[in-house]
N, C-alpha and C positions, 0 to 999 in steps of 0.2 A: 392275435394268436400266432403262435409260431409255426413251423414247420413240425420241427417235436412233439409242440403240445396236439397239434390235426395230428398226425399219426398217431398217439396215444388214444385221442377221443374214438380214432376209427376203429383202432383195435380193441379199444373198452366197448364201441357198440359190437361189433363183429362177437366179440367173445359173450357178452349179453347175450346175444343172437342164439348163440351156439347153444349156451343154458338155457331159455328159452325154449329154443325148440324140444331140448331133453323133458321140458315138462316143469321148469321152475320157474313158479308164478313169481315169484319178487323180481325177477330177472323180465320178466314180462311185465309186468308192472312198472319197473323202472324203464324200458323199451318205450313204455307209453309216456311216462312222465317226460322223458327226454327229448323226444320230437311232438307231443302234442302241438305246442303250439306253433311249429314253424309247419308244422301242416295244415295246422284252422289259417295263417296267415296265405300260401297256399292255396290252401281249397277256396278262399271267399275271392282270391282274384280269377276263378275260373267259373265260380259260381256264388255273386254276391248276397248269398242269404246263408248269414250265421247257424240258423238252425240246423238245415238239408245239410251243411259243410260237419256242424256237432256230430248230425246222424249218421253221414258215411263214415264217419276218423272212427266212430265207437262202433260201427256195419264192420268196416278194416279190421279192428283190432278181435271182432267174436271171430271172424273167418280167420284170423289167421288163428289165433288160439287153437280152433277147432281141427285145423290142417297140418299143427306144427309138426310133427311126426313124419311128414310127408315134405318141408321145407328142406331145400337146399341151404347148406352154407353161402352167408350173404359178405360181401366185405365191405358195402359201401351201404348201411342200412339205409340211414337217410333217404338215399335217392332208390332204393329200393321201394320204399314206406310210399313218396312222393309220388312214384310212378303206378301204382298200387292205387293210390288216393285218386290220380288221374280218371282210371280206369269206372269208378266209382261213381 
């Protein structure tokens, strides 16, 4: 991937983000599709059980849902989501 195309992807998540947090589930839905898995990959090398890794990434994403109103502008979602998942 290029330099181009990473800026593009960061500002397609960032602008997600932004719709997201307004309340538009597709944009939330695609938030999820987009990093699920490099979060289960992730979450199981800090805690190697599949399941408890499934249960926090779907724990993440009801909190954040439930809080997006109250979310700051993110630019770098990924490592948002990641450090998020940490905590978890």
């Amino acid at each position: 991937m290029n330099d181009l195309q990473t800026h593009h992807t960061v500002k397609d998540a960032a602008d997600l983000w932004l719709r997201f947090s307004a309340g538009d589930f597709t944009a939330y839905a695609s938030l999820y599709k987009d990093h699920v898995e490099s979060l289960l990959l992730y979450g199981l090398k800090i805690k190697p059980d599949k399941d408890a890794v499934k249960d926090a990434i779907q724990d993440l994403f009801v909190e954040l849902w439930h809080s997006k109103e109250n979310l700051k502008p993110v630019q770098l979602v990924s490592m948002y989501l990641l450090k998020a998942l940490r905590y978890k």
